[in-house]
C-alpha positions in Angstrom: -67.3 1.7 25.8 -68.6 4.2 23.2 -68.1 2.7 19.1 -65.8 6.2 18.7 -63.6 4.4 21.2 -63.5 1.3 19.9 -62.8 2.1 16.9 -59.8 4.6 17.9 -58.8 1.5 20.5 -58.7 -1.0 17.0 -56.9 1.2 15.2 -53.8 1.7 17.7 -53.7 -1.8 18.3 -53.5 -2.2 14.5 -50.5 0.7 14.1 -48.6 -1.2 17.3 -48.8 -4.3 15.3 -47.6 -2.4 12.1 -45.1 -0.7 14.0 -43.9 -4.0 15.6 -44.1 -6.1 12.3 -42.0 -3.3 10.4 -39.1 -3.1 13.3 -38.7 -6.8 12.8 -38.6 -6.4 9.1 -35.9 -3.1 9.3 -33.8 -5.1 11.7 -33.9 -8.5 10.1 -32.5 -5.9 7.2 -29.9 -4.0 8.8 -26.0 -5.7 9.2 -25.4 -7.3 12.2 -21.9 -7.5 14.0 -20.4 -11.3 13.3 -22.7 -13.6 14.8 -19.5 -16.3 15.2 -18.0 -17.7 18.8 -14.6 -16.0 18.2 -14.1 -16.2 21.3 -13.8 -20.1 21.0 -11.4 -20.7 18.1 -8.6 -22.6 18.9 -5.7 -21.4 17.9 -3.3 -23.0 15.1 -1.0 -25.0 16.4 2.6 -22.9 16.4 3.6 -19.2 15.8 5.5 -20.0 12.7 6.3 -16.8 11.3 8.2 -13.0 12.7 8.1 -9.6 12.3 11.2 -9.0 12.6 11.1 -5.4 10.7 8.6 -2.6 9.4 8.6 0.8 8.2 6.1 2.7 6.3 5.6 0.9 3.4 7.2 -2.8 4.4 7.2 -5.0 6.8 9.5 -8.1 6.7 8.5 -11.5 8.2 10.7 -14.7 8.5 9.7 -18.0 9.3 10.7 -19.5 12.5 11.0 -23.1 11.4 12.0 -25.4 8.0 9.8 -25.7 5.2 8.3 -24.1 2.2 6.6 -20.9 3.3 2.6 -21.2 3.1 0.5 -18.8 2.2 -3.6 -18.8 2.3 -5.3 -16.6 0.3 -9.1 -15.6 0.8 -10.9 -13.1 -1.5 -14.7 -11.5 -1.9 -15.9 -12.7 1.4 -18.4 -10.2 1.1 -18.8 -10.1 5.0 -22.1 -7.9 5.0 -24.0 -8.8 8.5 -25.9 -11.2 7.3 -25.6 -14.2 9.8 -26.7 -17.2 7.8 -23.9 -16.5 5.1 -21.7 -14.6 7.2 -21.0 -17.4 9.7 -20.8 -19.9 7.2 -18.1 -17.6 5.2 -16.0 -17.4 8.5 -16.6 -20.7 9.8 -14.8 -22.3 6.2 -12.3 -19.9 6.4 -11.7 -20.8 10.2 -11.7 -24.1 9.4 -9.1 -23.7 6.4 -6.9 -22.1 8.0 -6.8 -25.0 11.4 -6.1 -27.4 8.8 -3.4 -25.9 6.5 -1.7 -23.9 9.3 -0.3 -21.3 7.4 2.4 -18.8 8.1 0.4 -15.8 6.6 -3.1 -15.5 5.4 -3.9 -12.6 2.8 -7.1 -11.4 1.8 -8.3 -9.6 -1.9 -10.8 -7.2 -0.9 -14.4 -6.9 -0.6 -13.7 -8.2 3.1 -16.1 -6.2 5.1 -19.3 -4.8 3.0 -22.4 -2.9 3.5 -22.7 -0.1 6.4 -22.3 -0.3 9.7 -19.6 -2.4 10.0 -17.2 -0.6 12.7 -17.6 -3.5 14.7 -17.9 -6.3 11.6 -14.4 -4.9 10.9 -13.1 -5.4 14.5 -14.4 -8.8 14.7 -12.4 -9.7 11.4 -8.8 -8.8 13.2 -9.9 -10.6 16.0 -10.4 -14.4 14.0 -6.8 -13.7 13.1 -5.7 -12.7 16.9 -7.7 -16.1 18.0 -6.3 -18.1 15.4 -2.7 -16.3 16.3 -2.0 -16.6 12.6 -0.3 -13.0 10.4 -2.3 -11.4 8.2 -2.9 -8.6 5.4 -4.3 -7.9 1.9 -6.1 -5.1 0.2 -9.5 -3.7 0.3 -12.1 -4.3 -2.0 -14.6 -2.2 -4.8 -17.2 -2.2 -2.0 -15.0 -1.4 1.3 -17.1 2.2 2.3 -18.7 2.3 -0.7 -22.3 2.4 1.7 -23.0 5.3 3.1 -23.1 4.1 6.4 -20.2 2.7 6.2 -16.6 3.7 8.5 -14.2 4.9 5.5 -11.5 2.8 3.7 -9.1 4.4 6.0 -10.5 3.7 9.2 -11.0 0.3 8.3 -7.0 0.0 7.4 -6.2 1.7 11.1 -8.7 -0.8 12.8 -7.0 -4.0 11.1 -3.5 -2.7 11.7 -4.0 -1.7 15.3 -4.1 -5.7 15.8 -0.9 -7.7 16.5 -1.1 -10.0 14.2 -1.9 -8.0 11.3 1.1 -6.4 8.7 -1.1 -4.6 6.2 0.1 -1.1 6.3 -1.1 1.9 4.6 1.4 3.3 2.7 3.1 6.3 2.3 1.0 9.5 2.4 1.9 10.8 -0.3 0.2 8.5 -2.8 -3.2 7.3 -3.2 -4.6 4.7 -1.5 -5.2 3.0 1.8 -3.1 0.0 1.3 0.3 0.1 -0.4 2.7 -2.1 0.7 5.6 -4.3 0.5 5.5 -7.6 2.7 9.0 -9.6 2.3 9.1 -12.7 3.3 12.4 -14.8 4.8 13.1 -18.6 5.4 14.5 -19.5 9.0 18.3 -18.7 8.0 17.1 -14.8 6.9 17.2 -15.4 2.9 14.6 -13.7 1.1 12.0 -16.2 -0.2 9.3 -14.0 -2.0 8.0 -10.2 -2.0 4.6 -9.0 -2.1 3.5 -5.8 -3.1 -0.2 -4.6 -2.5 -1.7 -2.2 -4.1 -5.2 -0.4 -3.5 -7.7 -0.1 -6.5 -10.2 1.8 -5.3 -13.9 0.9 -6.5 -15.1 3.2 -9.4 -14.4 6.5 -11.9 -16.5 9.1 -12.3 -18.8 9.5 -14.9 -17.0 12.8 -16.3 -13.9 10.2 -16.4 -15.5 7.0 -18.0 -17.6 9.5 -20.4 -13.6 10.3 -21.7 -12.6 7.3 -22.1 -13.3 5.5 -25.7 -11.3 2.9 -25.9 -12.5 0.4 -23.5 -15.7 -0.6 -22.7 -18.2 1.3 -20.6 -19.8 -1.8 -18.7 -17.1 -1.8 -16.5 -16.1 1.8 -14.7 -14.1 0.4 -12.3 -10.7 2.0 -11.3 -7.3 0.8 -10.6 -4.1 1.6 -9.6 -3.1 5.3 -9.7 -0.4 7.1 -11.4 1.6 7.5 -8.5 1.3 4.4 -7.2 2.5 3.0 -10.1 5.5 5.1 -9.8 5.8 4.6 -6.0 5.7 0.3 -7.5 8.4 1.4 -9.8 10.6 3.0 -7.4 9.5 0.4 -4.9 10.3 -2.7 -6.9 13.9 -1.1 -8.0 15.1 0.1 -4.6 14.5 -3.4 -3.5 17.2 -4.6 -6.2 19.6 -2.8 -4.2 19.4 -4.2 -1.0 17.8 -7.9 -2.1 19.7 -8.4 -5.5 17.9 -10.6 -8.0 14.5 -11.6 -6.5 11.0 -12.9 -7.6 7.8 -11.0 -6.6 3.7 -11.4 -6.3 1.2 -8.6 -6.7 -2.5 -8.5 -5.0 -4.6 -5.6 -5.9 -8.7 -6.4 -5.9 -9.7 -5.4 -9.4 -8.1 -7.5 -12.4 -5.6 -5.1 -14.6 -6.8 -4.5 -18.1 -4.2 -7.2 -19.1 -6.7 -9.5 -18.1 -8.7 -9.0 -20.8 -5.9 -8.6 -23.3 -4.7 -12.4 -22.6 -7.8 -13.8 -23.5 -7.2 -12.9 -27.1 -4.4 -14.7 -27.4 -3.4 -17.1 -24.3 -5.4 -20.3 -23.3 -6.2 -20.4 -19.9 -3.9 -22.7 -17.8 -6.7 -23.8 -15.0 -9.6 -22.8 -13.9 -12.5 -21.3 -15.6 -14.0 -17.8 -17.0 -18.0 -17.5 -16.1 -18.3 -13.8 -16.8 -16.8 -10.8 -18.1 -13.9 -9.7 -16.3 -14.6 -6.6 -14.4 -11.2 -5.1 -15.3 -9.7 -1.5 -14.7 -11.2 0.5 -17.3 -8.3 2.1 -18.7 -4.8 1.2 -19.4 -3.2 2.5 -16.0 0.3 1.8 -17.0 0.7 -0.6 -13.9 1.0 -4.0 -16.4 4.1 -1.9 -17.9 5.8 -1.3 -14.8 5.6 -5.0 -14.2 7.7 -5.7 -17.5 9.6 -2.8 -17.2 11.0 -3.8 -13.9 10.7 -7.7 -14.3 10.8 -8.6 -10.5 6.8 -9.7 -10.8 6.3 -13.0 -12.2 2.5 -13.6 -10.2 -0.7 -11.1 -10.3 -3.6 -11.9 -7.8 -7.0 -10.4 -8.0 -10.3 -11.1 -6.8 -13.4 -9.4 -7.6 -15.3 -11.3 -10.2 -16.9 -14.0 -8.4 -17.4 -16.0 -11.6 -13.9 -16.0 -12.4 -11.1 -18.3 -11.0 -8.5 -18.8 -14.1 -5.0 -18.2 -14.0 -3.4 -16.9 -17.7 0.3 -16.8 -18.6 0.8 -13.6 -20.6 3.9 -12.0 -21.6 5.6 -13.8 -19.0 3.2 -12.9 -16.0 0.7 -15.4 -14.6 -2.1 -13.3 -14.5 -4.5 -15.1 -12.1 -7.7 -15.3 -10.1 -7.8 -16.2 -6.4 -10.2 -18.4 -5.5 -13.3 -16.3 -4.7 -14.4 -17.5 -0.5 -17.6 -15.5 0.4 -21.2 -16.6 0.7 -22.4 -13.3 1.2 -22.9 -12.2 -2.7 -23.9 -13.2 -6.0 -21.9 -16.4 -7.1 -22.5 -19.8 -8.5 -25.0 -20.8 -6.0 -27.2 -17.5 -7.3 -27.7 -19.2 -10.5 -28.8 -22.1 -9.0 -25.9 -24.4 -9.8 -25.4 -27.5 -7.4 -23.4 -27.3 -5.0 -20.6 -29.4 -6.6 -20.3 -26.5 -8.7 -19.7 -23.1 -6.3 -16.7 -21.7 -6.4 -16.1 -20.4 -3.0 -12.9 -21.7 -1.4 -8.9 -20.1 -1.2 -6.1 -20.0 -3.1 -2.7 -22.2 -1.2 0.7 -21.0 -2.2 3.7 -22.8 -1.0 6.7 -20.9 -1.6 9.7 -23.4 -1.9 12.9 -23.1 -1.1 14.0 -23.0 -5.1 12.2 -19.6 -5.8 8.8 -21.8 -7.4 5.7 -21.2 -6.3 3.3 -24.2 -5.6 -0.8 -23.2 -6.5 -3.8 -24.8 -5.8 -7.2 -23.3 -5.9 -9.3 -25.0 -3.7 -13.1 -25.3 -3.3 -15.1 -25.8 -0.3 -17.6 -27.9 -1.8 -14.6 -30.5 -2.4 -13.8 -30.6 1.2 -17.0 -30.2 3.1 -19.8 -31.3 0.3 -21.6 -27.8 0.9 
């Protein structure tokens, strides 16, 4: 064989084994479907909730058996195709929710990340379909933010197709992918607690943050709408009429601007504040509404993964839900030990008297991490 040849012969071999080396790399890169046995899950132990109505923007549940009503609440899971995090994420929520056996299970956005994630999203309804447990929530900042990435409102119409999930996405008419109403009954048809959830989007534009001078510009994100927060109004006072007196909870992704505001003046009433809350940029009248109408006496958010305080202000617990993910920056980035990460849920156990019973609880106090 001629030296040309060789040569020509070397340098193939060498661009197969660049070619080969790179693949790896790109795939080892790209977001992977759910690399968890679903398909082996047991199931919790008893269907203990209903649907026993739903319309366009509510659906009702009532609990089959006696009891305070338990909710689980999972935020930030940041479910991206990674399989090392991605597994364990699922794999504590699993776990959680075999061991609390809820009667619904609500998530805060930033669920199903990065692009590619048609099937990722899928996967997600089916944990809830094996575990054969109600679900819904919001979506996140970072829901179809990639560019490969199935929109906000094909993610919405895969989750909903399932049977077991009651997030709905609203009435055309406003903004949003996700604004809804669950109410929730005891076994005798009284109303126990309603839910709204409302969609916040992920970020303004420039032209819109380079208008706005009162708040400050590290933080673009956006928030509820106008006419969502009239649709909450409307909502929240047409509900008087049929339900009388009651008590409700808001979930929406990113914290209000009222966040912020509280700090000034409130101390915190658990948990702990290890970064700047990432709060709606401008004042988006929603926090108004909710004293205006006075049925909400609970706002959930997720989003900062730092972040898990609750703060009473102006008669509103304005509060944190436990953030649950692996998958993004968190306590274990800044090389904190393990005794120290954040990621767990939220518990709610809505008694029978109209009080809500909280506990933010941390993975690394029940399995060591």
């Amino acid at each position: 064989m001629s030296k040309k040849k060789k040569i020509i012969l070397c340098c193939l071999a060498a661009l197969v084994v660049i070619a080969a080396v790179a693949a790896v790399i790109v795939y080892s890169k790209l977001p992977h479907a759910l690399n968890y046995p679903i398909d082996k899950i047991e199931p919790c132990e008893h269907q203990t909730v209903s649907v026993v109505s739903q319309d366009t923007d509510t659906v009702t549940l009532q609990k089959n058996d006696d009891g305070a009503f338990r909710i689980l609440m999972f935020t930030d899971q940041h479910l991206n195709g990674d399989n090392k995090t991605g597994y364990k994420t699922v794999d504590r929520m699993v776990e959680a929710i075999q061991r609390e056996q809820p009667d619904l299970v609500l998530v805060g956005g930033d669920n199903i990340t990065s692009g590619m994630n048609r099937k990722r999203s899928a996967q997600f309804a089916e944990i809830f379909e094996q575990l054969g447990v109600y679900w819904g929530g919001v979506l996140g900042n970072h829901e179809g933010d990639n560019k490969y990435s199935i929109t906000r409102t094909e993610m919405v119409g895969i989750f909903s197709s399932h049977a077991h999930c009651v997030m709905l996405p609203g009435p055309a008419d406003i903004d949003g992918d996700c604004n809804y109403v669950i109410r929730l009954l005891d076994k005798d048809g009284n109303l126990v607690k309603t839910i709204f959830c409302l969609d916040t989007f992920d970020e303004i534009s420039d032209e819109t943050a380079a208008s706005l001078t009162l708040y400050d510009k590290r933080t673009p994100y956006d928030g509820a709408h106008e006419n969502q927060v009239q649709w909450y109004r409307e909502k929240a006072e047409a509900l008087k009429e049929t339900d009388g007196d009651y008590d409700s909870i808001l979930l929406m992704h990113i914290p209000l601007h009222a966040y912020d505001e509280a700090l000034e003046t409130e101390k915190m009433l658990y948990g702990d504040q290890r970064e700047d809350i990432c709060s709606t940029v401008y004042d988006n009248g929603l926090f108004t509404a909710i004293q205006d109408v006075g049925v909400t006496q609970i706002v959930f958010c997720g989003h900062d993964h730092l972040n898990n305080f609750g703060v009473q202000y102006k008669n509103v617990l304005l509060s944190y839900i436990e953030p649950s993910g692996y998958g993004a920056y968190g306590m274990d980035r800044r090389d904190a030990p393990p005794s120290d990460w954040l990621q767990g849920y939220t518990k709610l156990d809505l008694l029978s008297d109209g009080t809500v019973a909280q506990d933010q609880i941390r993975y690394a106090e029940v399995y060591g991490d």
